[in-house]
C-alpha positions as CSV (number, residue, x, y, z in Angstrom):
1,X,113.9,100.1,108.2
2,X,112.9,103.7,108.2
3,X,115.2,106.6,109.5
4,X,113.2,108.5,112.1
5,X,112.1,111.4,110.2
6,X,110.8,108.9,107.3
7,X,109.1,106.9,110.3
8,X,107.6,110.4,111.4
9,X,106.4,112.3,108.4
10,X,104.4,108.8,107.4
11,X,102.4,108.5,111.2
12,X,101.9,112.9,110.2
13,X,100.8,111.6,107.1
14,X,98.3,108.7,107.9
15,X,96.8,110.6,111.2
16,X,96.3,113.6,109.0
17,X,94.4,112.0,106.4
18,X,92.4,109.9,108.8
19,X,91.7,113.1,110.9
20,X,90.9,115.1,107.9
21,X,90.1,112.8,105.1
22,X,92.8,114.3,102.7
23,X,96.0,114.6,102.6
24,X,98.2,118.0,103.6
25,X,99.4,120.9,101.4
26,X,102.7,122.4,101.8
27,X,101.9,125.2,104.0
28,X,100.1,122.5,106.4
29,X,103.2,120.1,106.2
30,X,105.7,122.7,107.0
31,X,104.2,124.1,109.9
32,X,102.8,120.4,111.5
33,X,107.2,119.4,111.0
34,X,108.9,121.8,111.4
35,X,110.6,121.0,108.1
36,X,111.3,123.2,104.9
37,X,109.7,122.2,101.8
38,X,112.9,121.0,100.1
39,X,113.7,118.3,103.2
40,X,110.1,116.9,103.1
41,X,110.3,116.7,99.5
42,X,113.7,114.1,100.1
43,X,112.1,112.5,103.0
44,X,108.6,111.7,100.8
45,X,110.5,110.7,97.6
46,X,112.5,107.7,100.3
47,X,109.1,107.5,101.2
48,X,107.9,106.3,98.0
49,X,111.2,104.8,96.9
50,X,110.3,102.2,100.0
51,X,106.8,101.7,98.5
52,X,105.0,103.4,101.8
53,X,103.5,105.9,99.5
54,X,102.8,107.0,96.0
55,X,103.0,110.5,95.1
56,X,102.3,110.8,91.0
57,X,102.1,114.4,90.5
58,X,105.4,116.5,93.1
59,X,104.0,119.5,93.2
60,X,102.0,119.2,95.7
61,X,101.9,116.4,98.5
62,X,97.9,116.6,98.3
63,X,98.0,114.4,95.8
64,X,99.8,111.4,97.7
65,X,98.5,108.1,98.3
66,X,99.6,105.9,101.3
67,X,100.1,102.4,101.1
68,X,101.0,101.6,104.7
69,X,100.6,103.7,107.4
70,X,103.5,102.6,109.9
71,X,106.8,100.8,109.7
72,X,106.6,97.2,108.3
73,X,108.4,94.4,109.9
74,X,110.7,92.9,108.3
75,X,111.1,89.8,109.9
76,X,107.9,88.5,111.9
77,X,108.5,86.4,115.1
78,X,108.5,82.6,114.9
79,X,105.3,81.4,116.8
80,X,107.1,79.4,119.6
81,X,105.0,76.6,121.0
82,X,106.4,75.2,124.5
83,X,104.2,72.3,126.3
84,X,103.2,74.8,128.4
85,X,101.5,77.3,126.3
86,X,100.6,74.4,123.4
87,X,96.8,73.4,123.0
88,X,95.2,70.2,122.2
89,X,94.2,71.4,119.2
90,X,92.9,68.3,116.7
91,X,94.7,65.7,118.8
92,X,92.5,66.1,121.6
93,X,89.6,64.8,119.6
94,X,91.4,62.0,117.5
95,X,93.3,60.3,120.3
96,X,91.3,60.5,123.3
């Protein structure tokens, strides 16, 4: 699970780059956070410690790459199926 300022600098991330078709530079970063350079740096490297992003060369974080855009689950829901909510399905057309 992602703190909240991992969870926020990745959705800055991802609408960034799909509003601008690259990524941010420092100067960009900073001022869209809030953050200094030195905090975003730690938040990015938990970023791609969790395999959310990869970010080969540090200098600058033009160069990363996301692999997910939001927080993954980490449990999905069971699919519950009650008699109410159930369908027919293949029995409909092999028993009636």
């Amino acid at each position: 699970m992602l703190e909240d300022a991992e969870r926020k600098l990745l959705r800055v991330l991802f609408n960034f780059f799909v509003k601008n078709r690259r990524m941010p530079v420092w100067r960009e970063l900073t001022a869209m956070t809030g953050k200094h350079r030195a905090e975003l740096t730690r938040i990015v490297l938990s970023l791609e410690r969790q395999q959310y992003i990869v970010w080969s060369h540090r200098d600058s974080p033009h160069t990363i790459i996301l692999i997910a855009g939001w927080e993954r689950r980490d449990k999905l829901p069971a699919h519950r199926h009650t008699s109410a909510n159930k369908s027919p399905g293949i029995t409909y057309w092999t028993q009636h």
